[in-house]
N, C-alpha and C positions, 0 to 999 in steps of 0.2 A: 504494500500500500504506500503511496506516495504519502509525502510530509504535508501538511497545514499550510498554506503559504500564507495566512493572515499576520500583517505587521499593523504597531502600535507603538506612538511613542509614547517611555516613561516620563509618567509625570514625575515634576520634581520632589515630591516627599520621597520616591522611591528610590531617583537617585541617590538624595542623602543620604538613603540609609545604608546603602551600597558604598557611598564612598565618606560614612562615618570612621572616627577614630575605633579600630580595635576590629572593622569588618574583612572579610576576607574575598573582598570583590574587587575589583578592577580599580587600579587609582582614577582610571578616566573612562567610566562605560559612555559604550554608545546610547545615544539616544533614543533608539527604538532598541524593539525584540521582536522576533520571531519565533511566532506559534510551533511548537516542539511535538504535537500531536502528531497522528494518522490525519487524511482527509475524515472532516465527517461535513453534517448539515446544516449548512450557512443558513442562521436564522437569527433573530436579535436577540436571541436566548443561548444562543449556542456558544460556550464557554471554550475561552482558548487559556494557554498554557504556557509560559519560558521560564525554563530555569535563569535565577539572577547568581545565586552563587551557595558553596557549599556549607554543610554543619561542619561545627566543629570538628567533628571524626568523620569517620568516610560512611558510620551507620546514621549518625547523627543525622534531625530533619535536616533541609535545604530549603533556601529561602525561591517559591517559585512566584511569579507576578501571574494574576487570573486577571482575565477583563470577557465583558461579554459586548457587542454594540458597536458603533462605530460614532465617530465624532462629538456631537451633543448628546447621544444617548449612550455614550462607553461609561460601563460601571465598572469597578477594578477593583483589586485586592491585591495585596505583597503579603504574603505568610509562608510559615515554614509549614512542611509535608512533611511525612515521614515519606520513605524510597518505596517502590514497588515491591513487595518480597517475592515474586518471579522470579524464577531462573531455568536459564536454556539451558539444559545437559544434552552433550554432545557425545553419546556413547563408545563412539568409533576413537576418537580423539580425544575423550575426556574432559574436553573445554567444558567451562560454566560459565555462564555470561548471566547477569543480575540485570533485570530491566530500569532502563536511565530514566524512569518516570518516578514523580507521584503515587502514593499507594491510592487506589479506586479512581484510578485515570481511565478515561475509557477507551473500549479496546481499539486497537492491537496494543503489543507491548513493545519497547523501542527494537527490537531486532526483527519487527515486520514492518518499519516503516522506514525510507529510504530517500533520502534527499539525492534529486537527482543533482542539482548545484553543487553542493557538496562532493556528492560522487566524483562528478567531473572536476573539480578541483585537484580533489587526491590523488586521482589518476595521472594529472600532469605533475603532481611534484614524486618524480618520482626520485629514489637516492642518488645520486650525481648528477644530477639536474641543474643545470645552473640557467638563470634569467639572461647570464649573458652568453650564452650558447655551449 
């Protein structure tokens, strides 16, 4: 399933709090985010999702930003979630992969959703990759 492409700028309480004394978020976030979800149904109700930055420990909540709406009707939240407790076992391989969401995010879980921008970025940087040829 393709990613959410809904963007939104942080309001400024949100920034601060990101870029409070003692936070462990970006000295300079960008001013928007982008919706971390699966596609789902564009409706003035329909809640979107970015992660702003992590808990204290790696089990610790994460602080994520909700809004639902667009413009004059965006309603929004910045709180911490606990993490999804999913995990992909990969029996051949042994891999465990923890889903990068929210606990009761709705589905998929991040290892069915796929940013094709993203995708294609990673592909180009590949190791000995250099911008100057």
């Amino acid at each position: 399933m393709l990613q959410c492409t809904a963007v939104t700028l942080l309001p400024p309480d949100a920034v601060l709090r990101l870029t409070a004394p003692g936070a462990d978020g970006p000295e300079d976030p960008e001013p928007y985010v982008l919706c971390e979800l699966g596609e789902h149904h564009a409706s003035p109700r329909t809640e979107h999702a970015a992660y702003l930055r992590p808990g204290r420990t790696p089990d610790s909540p994460a602080l994520w930003f909700f809004w639902t709406g667009s413009g004059p009707e965006r309603a929004h939240r910045a709180e911490s979630s606990p993490w999804c407790p999913a995990l992909l076992r990969r029996l051949d391989s042994r891999l465990v992969r923890r889903c990068a969401l929210f606990d009761h995010h709705p589905a998929p879980h991040s290892w069915d959703v796929t940013d094709p921008l993203g995708d294609r970025i990673a592909d180009r940087l590949v190791s000995g990759d250099s911008p100057e040829g």
